[in-house]
C-alpha positions as CSV (number, residue, x, y, z in Angstrom):
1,X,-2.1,7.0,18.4
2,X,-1.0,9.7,16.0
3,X,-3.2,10.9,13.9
4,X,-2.5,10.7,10.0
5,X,-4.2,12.5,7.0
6,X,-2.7,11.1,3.9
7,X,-0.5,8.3,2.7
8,X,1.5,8.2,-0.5
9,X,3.0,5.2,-2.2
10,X,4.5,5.8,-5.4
11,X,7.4,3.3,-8.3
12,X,5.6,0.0,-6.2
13,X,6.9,-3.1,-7.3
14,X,6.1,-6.7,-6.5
15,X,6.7,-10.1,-8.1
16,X,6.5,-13.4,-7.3
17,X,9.0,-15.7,-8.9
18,X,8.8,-14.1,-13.0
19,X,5.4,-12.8,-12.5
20,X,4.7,-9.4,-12.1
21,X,2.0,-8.3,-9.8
22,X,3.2,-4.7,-9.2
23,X,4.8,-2.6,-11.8
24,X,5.8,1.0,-11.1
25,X,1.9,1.4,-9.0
26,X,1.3,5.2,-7.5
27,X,-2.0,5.2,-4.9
28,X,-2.7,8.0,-2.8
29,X,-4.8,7.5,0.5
30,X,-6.4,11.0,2.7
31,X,-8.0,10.2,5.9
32,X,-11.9,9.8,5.9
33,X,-12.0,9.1,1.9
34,X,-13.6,6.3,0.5
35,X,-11.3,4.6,-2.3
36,X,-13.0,1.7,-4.8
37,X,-10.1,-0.5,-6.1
38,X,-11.6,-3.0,-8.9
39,X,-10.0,-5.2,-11.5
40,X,-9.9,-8.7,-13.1
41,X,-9.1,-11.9,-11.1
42,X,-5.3,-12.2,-10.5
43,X,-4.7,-8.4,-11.5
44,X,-3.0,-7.6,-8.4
45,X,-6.2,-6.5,-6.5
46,X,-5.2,-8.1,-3.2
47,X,-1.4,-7.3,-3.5
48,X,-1.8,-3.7,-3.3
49,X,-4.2,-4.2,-0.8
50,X,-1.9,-6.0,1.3
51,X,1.5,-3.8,0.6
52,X,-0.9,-1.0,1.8
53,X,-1.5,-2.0,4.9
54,X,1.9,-3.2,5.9
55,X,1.5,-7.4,5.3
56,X,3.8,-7.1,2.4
57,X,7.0,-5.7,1.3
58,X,7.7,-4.1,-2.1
59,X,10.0,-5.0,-3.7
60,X,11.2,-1.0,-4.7
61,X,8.5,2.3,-4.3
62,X,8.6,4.9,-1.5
63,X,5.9,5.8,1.2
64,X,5.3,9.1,2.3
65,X,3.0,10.1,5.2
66,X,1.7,13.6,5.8
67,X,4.1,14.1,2.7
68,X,7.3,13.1,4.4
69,X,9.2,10.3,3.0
70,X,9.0,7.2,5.8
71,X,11.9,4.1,5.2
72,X,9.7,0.8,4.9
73,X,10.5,-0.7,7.9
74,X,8.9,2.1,10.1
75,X,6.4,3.1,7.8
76,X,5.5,-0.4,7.6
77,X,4.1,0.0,12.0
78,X,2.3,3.1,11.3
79,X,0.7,2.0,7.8
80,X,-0.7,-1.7,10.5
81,X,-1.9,0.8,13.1
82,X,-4.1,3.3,10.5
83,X,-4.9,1.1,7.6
84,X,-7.2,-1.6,8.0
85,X,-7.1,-4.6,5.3
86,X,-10.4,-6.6,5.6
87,X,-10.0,-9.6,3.0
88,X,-14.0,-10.6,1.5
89,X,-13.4,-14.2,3.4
């Protein structure tokens, strides 16, 4: 497996039906860091979580890896092979 040491994800976007979950959301991930992510119920907590580990597609925003710019669909197999997205249940 290749070896990655930072993800970028920048202008995210997701709705469902008229609600907006996602607006315009920038997150940057380095290897071996620790990140806290905390917010009200319903504030899009587990969204991110899931667009960041490649369950779920944006509607719009870019992903760069090792600051090159990746296309979803193939960023989408490296993001499930490096990010792991352990849900509290």
């Amino acid at each position: 497996m290749t070896e990655y040491s930072a993800f970028h994800f920048s202008g995210l976007n997701k709705r469902y039906g008229n609600r907006v979950i996602l607006h315009d959301t920038e997150l940057h991930l380095k290897t071996g860091h620790c990140l806290q992510l905390r917010g009200k119920n319903g504030s899009g907590k587990s969204t991110l979580l899931r667009v960041l580990a490649g369950l779920e597609k944006p509607e719009q925003g870019l992903v760069s890896i090792d600051s090159q710019s990746i296309k979803w669909h193939r960023a989408r197999k490296i993001l499930h092979k490096n990010i792991m997205y352990l849900h509290q249940q």
